[in-house]
C-alpha positions as CSV (number, residue, x, y, z in Angstrom):
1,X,152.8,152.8,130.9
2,X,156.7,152.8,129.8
3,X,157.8,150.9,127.1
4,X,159.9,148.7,129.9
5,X,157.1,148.8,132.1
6,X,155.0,147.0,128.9
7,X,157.8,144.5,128.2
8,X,158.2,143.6,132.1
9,X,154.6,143.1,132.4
10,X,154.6,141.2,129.5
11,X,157.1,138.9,130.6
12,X,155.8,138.2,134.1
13,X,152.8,137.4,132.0
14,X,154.4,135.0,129.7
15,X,156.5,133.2,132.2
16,X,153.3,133.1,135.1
17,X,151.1,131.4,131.8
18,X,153.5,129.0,130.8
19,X,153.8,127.8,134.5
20,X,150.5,127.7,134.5
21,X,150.3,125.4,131.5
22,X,153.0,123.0,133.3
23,X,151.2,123.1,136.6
24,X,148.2,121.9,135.0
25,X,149.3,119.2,132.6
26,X,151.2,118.4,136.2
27,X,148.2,117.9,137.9
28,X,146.5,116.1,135.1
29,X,149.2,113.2,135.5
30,X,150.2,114.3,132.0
31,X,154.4,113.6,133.0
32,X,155.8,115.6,129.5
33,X,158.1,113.6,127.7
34,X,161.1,115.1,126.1
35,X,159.6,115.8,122.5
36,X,157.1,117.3,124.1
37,X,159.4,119.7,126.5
38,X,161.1,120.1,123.1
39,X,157.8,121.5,120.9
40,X,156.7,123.6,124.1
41,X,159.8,125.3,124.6
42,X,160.0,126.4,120.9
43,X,156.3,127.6,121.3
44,X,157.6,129.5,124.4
45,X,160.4,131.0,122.5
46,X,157.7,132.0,119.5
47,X,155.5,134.0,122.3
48,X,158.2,135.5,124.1
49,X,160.1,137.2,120.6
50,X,156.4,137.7,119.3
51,X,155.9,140.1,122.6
52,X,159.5,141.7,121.9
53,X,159.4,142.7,118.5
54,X,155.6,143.7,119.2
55,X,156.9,146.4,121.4
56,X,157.1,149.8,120.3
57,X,160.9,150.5,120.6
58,X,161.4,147.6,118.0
59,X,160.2,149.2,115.1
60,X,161.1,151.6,113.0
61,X,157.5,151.3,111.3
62,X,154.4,149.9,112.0
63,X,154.4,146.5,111.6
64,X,151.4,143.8,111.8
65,X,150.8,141.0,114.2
66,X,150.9,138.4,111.3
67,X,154.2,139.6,109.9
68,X,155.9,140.0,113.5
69,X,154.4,136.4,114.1
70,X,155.9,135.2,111.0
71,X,159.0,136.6,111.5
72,X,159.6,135.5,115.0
73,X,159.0,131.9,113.7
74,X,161.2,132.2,110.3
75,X,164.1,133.2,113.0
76,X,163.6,130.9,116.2
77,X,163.1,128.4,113.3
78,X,166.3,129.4,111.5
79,X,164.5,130.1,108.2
80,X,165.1,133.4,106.8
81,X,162.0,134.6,104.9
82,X,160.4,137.9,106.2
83,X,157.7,139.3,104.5
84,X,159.1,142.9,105.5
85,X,162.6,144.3,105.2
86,X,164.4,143.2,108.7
87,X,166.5,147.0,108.3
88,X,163.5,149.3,107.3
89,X,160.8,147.7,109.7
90,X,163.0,147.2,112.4
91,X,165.2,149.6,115.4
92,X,168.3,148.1,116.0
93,X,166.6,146.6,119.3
94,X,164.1,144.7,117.1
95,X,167.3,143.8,114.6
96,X,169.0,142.3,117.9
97,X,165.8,140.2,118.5
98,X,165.5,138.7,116.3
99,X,169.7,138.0,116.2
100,X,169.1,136.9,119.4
101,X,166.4,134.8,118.1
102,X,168.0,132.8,115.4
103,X,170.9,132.7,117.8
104,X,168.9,130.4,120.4
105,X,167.1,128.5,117.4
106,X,170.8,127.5,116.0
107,X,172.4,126.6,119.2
108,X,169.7,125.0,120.3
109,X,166.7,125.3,123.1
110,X,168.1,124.9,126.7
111,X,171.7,125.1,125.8
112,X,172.7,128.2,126.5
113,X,170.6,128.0,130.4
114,X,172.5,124.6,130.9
115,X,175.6,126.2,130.2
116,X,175.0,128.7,132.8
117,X,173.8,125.4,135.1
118,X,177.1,123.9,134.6
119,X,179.0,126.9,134.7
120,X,177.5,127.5,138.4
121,X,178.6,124.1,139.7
122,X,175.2,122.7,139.6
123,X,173.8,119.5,137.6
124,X,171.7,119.0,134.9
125,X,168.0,117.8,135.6
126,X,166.8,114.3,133.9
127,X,164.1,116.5,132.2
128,X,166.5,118.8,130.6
129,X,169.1,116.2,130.0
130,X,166.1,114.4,128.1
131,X,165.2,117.6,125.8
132,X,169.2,118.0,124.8
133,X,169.4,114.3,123.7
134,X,166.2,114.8,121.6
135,X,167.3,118.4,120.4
136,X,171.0,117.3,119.2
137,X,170.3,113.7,118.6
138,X,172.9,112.8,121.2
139,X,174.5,109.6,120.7
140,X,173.9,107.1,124.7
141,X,177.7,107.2,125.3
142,X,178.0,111.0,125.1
143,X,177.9,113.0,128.3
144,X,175.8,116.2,128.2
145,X,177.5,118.6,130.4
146,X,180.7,118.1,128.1
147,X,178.7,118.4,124.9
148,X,177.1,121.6,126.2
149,X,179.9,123.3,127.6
150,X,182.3,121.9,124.2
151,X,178.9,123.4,121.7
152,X,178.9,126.8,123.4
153,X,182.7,127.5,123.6
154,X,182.9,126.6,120.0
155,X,180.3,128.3,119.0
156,X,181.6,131.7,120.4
157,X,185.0,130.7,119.1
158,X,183.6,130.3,115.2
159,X,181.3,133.0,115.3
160,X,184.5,135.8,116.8
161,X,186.4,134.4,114.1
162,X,183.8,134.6,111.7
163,X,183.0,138.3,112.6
164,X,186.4,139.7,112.4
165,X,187.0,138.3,108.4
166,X,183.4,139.9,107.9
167,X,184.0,143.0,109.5
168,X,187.5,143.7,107.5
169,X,185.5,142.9,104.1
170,X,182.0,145.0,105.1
171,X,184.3,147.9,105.7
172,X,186.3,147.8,102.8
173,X,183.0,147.9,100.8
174,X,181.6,150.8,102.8
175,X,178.6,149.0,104.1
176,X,177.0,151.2,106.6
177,X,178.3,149.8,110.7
178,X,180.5,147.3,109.4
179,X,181.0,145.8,112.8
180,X,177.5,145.4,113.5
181,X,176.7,143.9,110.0
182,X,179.5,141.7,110.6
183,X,178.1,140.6,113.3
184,X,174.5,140.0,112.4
185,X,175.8,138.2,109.0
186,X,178.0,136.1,111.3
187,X,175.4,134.6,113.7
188,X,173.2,134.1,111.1
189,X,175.5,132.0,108.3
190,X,176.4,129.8,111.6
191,X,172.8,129.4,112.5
192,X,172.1,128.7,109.0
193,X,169.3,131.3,109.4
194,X,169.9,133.0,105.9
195,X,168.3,136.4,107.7
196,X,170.4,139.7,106.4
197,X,170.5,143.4,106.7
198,X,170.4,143.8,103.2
199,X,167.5,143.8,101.4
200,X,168.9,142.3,98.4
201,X,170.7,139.8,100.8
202,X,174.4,139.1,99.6
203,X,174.1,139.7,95.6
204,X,176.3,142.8,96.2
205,X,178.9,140.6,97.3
206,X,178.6,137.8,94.9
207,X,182.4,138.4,93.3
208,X,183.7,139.0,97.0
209,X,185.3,135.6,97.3
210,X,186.1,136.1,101.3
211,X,183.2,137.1,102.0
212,X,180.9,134.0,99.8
213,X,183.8,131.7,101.5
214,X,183.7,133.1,105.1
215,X,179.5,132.4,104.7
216,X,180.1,129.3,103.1
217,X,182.6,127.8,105.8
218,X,180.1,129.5,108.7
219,X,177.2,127.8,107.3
220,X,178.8,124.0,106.8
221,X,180.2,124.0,110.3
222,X,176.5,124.9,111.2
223,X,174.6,122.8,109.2
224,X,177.1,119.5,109.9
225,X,177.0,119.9,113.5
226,X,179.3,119.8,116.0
227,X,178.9,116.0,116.6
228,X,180.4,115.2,113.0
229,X,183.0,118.2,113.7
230,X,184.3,117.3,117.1
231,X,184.4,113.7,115.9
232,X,186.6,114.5,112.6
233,X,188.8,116.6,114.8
234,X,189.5,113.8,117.4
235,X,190.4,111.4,114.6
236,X,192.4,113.9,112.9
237,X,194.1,114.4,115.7
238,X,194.3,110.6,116.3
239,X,192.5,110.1,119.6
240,X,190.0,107.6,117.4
241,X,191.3,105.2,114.9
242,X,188.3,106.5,112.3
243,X,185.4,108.6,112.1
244,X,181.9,107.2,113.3
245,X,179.8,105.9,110.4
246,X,176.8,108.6,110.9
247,X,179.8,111.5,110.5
248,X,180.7,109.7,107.4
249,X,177.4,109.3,105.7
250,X,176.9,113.2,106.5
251,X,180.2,114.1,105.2
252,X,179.9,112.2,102.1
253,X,176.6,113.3,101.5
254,X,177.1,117.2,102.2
255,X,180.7,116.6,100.1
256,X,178.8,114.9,97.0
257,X,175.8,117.6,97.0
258,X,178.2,120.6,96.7
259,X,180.8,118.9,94.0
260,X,177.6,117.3,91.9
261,X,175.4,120.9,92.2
262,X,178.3,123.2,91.7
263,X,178.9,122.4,87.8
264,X,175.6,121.4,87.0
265,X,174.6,125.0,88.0
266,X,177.7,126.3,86.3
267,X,177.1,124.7,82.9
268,X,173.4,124.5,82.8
269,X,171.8,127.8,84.0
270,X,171.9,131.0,81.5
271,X,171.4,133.4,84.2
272,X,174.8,132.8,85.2
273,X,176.5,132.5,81.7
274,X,176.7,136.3,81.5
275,X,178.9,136.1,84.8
276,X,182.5,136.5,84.6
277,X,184.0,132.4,84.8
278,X,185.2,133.2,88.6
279,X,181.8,135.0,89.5
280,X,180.0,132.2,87.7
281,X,181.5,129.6,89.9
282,X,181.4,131.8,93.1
283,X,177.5,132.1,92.6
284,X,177.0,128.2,91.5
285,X,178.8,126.9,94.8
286,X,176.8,129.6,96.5
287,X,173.7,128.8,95.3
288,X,174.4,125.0,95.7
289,X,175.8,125.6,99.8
290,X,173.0,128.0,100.6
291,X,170.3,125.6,99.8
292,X,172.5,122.2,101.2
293,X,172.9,124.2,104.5
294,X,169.7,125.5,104.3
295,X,171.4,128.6,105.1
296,X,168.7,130.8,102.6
297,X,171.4,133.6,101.9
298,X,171.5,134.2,98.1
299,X,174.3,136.0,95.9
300,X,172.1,135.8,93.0
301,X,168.3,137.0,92.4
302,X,166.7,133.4,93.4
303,X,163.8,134.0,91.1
304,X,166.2,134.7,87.7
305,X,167.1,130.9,87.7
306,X,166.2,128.6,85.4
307,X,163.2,126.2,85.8
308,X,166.2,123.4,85.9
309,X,168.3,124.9,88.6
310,X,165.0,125.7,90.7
311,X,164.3,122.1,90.5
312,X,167.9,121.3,91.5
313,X,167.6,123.9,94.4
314,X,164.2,122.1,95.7
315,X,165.9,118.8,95.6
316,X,169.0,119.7,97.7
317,X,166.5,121.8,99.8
318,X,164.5,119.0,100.5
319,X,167.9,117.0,101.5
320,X,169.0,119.2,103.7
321,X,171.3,119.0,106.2
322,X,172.9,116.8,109.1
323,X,170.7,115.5,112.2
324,X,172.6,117.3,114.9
325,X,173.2,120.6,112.9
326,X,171.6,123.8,112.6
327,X,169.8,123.3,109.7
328,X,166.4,121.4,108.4
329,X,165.3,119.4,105.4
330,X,164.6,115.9,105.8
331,X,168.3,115.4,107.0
332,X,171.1,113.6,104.9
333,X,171.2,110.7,107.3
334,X,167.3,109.7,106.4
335,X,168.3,110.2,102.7
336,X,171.1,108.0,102.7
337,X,169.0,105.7,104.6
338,X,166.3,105.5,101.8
339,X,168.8,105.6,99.4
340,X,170.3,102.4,100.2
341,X,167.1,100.6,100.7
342,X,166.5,101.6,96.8
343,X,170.3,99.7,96.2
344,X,169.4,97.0,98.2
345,X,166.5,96.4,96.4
346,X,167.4,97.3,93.0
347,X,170.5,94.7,93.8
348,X,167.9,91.7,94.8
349,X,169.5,92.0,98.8
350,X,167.5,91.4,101.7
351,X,170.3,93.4,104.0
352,X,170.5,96.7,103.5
353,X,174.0,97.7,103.4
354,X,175.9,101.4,102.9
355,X,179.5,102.1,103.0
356,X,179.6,98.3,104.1
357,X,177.8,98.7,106.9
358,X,174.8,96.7,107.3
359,X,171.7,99.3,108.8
360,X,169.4,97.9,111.2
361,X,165.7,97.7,110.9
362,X,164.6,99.6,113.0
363,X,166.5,102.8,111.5
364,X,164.9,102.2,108.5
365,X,161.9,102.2,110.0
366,X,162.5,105.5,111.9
367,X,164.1,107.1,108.3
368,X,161.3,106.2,106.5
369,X,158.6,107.5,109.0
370,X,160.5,110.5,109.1
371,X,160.4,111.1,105.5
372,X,156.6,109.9,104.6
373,X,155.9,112.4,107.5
374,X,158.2,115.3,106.1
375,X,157.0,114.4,102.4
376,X,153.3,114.4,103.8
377,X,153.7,117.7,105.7
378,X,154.6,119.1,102.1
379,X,152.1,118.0,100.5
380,X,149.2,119.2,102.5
381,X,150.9,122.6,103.0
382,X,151.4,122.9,99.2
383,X,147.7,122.2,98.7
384,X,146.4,124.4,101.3
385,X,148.5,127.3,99.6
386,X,147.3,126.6,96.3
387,X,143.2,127.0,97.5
388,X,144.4,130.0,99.0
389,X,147.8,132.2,97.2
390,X,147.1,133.1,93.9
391,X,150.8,132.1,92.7
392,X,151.7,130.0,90.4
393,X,152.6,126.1,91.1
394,X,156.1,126.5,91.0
395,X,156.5,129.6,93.4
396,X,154.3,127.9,96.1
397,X,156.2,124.4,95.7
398,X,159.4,126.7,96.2
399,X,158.3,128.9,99.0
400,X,156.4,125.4,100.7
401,X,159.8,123.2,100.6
402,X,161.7,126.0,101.8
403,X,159.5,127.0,104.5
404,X,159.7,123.4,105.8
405,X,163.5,123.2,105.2
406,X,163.9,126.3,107.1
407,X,165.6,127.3,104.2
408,X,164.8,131.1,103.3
409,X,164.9,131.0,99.7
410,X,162.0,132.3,97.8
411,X,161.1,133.0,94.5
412,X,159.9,136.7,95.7
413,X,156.5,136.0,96.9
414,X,156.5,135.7,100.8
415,X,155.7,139.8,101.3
416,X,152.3,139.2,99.0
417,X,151.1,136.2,100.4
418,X,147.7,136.5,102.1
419,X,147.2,136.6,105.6
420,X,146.0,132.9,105.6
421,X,149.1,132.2,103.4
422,X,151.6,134.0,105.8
423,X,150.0,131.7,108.7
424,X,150.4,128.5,106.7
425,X,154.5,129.5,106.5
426,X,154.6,129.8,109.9
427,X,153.1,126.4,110.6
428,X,155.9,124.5,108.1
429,X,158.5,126.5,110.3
430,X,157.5,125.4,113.5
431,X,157.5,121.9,112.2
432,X,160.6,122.1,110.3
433,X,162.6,123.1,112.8
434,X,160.9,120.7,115.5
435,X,160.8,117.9,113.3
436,X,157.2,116.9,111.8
437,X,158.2,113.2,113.5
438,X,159.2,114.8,116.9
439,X,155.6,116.9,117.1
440,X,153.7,113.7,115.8
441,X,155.7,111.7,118.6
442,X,155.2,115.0,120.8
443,X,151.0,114.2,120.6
444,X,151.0,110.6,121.2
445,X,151.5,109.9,125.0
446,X,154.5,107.2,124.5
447,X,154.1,105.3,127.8
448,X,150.9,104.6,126.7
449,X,152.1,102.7,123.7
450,X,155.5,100.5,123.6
451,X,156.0,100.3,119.6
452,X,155.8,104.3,119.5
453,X,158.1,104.4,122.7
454,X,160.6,102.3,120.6
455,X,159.8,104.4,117.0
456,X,160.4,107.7,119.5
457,X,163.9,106.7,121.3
458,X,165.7,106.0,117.7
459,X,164.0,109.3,115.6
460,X,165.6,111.7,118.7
């Protein structure tokens, strides 16, 4: 059998077994509920790139079930860790996977097949138009078909704009097809999946200031989201009196993270005082926006940071990034959130108030499920490494947080973990990029139960 007789027949399979799978949770009278579309279609997209960059004509060397598996998660997951070099394991048909991989992980399940809906004159089902409010976070008052068709158009504007700066620098530094680098480098920063062609990432570049800014810009607009964006644009351009106070909290919060991280990294950590003062701060704000975005590119060897700035880094990992973005963490929104309980408290208040703006109940409840869940999900993964990884604390802690951030950063372990290890990453992908709340909410049939209906409606 041909190679594209193997990935046809592979594909019938995949798509007749996932019917299968609806058809009888159908005739169960199991009706799925949006989180639960949501966690399935992610699955699907896992199985599908497993078979893909199984196939023979997508590597250049033999690589194992368990490393395909966990590579095909870190990219539908928008992580960035591989536990094999992307450009010495893989042809350029598995490299465009896997691109094409993190590409539908950024932009987001069902977006790109509801474009092409919308784009053939047709309307959007209630089941899809369910899993794109969950996804995004979509505020009532939006209207889907305009966010979709806005999210996609934008996104092919950023990413073409982003390519061309990219392509200019990686061919002025003689990096082997510039255009295609530039392209790969591109999608990924946007996506915030941190995934490069380099082994060594971006350290080569870490003086290139286009190049750090181009990623930098990329990975911001990614990780904000296109909610906060299209809403600071409309005010700037005065079709709104003022932003909404969810962009605001996301701003300031992404804003404060990247002016409070920059200097302590640049006066604090030794491994950067040899660094030229412009190369110093060019690798501080990096090092700072890669793990804010959760963008996992790094300009400087991760591992030669200080046991200060690592902490710092695992904070800001673990804060992530906004609700509606690309990125993971336990989202600035539910920070912010927790954070001004802690004020109100602290202040003897029984409203919680921030930026003036009293915040109801219930999302405080929803934050702070969110977070004991995210904070639990740690936890137990960090345990379960340390019975089985022989690394020390601080490694596992690092690769754990950013596994479940869908960061990318690691200290240098994630190509010797055990096989048991390498599985464990994979399972705090999958539920950083779903949202540990969304696949608790996803097992808990919500009709059945009105409190965890209401708990469900305000965490998508």
């Amino acid at each position: 059998m041909s190679s594209r007789d193997l990935w046809t027949h592979a594909g019938r399979v995949l798509v007749e077994a996932f019917g299968n799978l609806l058809n009888l949770v159908k005739e169960a009278g199991y009706v799925l509920k949006p989180t639960q579309l949501l966690t399935l279609g992610f699955l699907s997209y896992v199985v599908l790139g497993l078979v893909l960059l199984s196939l023979p004509l997508a590597q250049s060397q033999p690589v194992g079930f368990v490393d395909n598996l966990f590579n095909v998660t870190s990219a539908i997951s928008t992580t960035g860790l591989t536990t094999v070099s992307v450009s010495d394991s893989y042809t350029f048909f598995g490299e465009l996977v896997i691109l094409c991989l993190f590409q539908l992980g950024g932009i987001g399940y069902m977006t790109l097949s509801s474009f092409v809906v919308l784009a053939r004159g047709q309307s959007l089902g209630g089941a899809r138009l369910g899993v794109l409010r969950s996804q995004f976070a979509l505020p009532k008052e939006l209207k889907v078909r305009h966010f979709v068709r806005d999210l996609v158009l934008f996104t092919a504007v950023i990413e073409l704009i982003g390519t061309l700066l990219l392509y200019f620098e990686f061919r002025a530094a003689g990096v082997v097809d510039p255009l295609w680098s530039a392209v790969f480098h591109c999608i990924s920063a946007f996506a915030t999946a941190g995934f490069s062609l380099n082994n060594d990432s971006l350290e080569d570049f870490r003086g290139n200031g286009t190049v750090c800014l181009t990623i930098g810009v990329l990975s911001y607009l990614g990780a904000i989201g296109f909610i906060v964006i299209q809403d600071a644009w409309r005010t700037a351009r005065q079709k709104q009196q003022r932003i909404s106070f969810t962009s605001k909290v996301i701003l300031t919060i992404t804003a404060g993270i990247l002016f409070v991280g920059t200097p302590l990294l640049y006066f604090t950590d030794q491994s950067l005082q040899s660094l030229p003062p412009l190369e110093r701060f060019y690798a501080a704000a990096f090092q700072v926006m890669t793990s804010s975005t959760t963008a996992g590119f790094n300009s400087v060897p991760t591992h030669s940071l200080a046991a200060a700035s690592l902490t710092l880094t695992i904070v800001v990992m673990i804060v992530g990034a906004s609700p509606s973005g690309t990125g993971g963490g336990a989202k600035t929104t539910t920070v912010s959130a927790l954070l001004a309980v802690l004020l109100a408290m602290l202040r003897g208040r029984t409203t919680v108030l921030l930026f003036r703006h009293e915040i109801p109940p219930a999302r405080i409840l929803s934050a702070t499920a969110a977070a004991a869940l995210y904070f639990l999900c740690l936890a137990v993964g960090v345990f379960l490494l340390c019975l089985v990884e022989p690394h020390s604390f601080l490694e596992i802690v690092f690769e754990a947080t950013s596994a479940l951030g869908t960061v990318g950063l690691s200290l240098g372990i994630t190509g010797s973990l055990t096989a048991v290890g390498k599985l464990l990453i994979v399972l705090l992908m999958f539920l950083g990029r779903v949202g540990p709340l969304t696949i608790g909410l996803a097992l808990i049939r919500r009709a059945d139960y009105p409190a965890v209906r209401r708990l469900a409606d305000l965490a998508v």
